[in-house]
N, C-alpha and C positions, 0 to 999 in steps of 0.2 A: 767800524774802522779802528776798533782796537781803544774810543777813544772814553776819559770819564768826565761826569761831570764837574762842571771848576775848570776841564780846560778849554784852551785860548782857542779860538779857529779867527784866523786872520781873511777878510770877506771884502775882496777886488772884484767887482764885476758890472757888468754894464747892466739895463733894466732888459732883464726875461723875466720867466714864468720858472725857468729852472733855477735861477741864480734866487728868485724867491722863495721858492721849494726846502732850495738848499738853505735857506739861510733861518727860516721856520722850524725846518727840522733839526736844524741845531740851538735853538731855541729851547724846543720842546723837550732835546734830550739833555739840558741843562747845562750846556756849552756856554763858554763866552763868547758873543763874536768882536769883533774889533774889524770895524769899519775904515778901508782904506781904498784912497782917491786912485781910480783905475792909470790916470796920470800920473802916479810919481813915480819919480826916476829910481834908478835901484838903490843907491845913497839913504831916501826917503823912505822905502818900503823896509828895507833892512832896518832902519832904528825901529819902527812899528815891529815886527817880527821878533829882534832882539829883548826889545823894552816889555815886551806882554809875554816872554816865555814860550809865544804859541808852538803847537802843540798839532797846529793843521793849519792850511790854508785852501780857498778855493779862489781860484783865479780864471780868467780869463785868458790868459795868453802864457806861450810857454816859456818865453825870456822870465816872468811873474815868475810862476813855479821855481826855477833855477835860482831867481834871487831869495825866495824865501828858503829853498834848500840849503844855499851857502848861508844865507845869515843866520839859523836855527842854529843854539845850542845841542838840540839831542834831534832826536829822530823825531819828525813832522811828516804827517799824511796830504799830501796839495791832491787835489783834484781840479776838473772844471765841472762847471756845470750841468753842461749840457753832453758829455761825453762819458764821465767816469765817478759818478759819487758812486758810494756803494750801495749792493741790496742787502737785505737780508735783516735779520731780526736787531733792531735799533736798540734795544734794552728796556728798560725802565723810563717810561717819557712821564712827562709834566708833574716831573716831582720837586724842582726848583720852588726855594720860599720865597716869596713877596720881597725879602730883604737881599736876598741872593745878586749878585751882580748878573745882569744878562746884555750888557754893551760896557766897551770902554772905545771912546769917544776922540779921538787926537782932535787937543786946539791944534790952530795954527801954527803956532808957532811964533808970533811975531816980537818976541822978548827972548827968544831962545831958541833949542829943540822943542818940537811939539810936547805935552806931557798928555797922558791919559788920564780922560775923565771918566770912574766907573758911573755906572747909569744903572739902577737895580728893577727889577720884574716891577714892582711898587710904585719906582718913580716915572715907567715910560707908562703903565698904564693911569696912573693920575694924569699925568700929563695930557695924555690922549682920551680920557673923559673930558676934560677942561675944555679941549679942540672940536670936539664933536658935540659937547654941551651947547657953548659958544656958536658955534656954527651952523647948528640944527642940521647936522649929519644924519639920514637915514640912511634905509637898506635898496631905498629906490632912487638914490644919487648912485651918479656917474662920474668919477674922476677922468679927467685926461690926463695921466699923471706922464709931464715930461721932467722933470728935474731926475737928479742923479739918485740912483738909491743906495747910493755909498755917502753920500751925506746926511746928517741928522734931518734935515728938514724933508729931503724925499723919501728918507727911509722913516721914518717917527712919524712925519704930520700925515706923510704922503700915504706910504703902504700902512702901519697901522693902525690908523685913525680911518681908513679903509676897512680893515676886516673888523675894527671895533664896531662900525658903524653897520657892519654885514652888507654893504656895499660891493659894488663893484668898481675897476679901472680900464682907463686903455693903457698899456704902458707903452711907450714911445721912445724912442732910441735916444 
């Protein structure tokens, strides 16, 4: 999709199997994704958008797209997930260093505008050793995983503390 690594892909979407695809493989190609609540308003999703530079968006719905369109500075790639990533040769994957940012996080908000928290390849995977240490996560657990996977805890504890663990899910709407 035209895109390099270092850039923003801003990541709206409800829990599939494609919106997880999509969100790995932007991972892998050394994207940042920036996690955003499928519920905010267009107000809320434009400061995300604006504040990270991004650079793409995959979204869920097509009012989404349009607000990320308008709120972009330059030119942004939206897709969904389940209709229009793209195919074809992805480049150079898993070359992202340990230190490299691979999430940036919105707090809430409740002092202000939200700010971004980066989150680097390093510290989600310590983190997610810690979780699956703790928890004695194998490869023959079953997650029912219904939390949101636009928030750190279903997307971090939930999905990868799952494939850390070689594990599988149910994912649940």
């Amino acid at each position: 999709a035209g895109l390099s690594p270092g850039d923003r892909m801003v990541w709206s979407t409800g829990s599939s199997v494609a919106s997880l695809v999509a969100h790995v493989g932007a991972l892998r190609a050394g994207l940042v994704v920036v996690p955003a609540n499928t519920a905010y308003s267009e107000r809320e999703l434009s400061h995300i958008v604006s504040d990270t530079g991004a650079a793409a968006a995959v979204v869920d719905r097509p009012d989404q797209a349009e607000w990320v369109r308008r709120a972009s500075a330059g030119p942004v790639v939206v897709a969904r997930p389940d209709l229009d990533l793209p195919d074809g040769d992805p480049g150079p994957i898993d070359e992202a260093a340990p230190d490299d940012p691979a999430l940036i996080c919105f707090t809430s908000g409740t002092t202000g505008v939200p700010k971004g928290a980066v989150l680097s390849h390093r510290n989600l995977l310590a983190a997610m050793e810690s979780v699956t240490t703790a928890w004695r996560w194998t490869a023959e657990d079953r997650l029912v995983h219904c939390l949101p996977i636009f928030h750190a805890h279903g997307l971090c504890v939930g999905v990868y503390g799952t494939l850390l663990a070689g594990a599988s899910a149910v994912l649940l709407p």
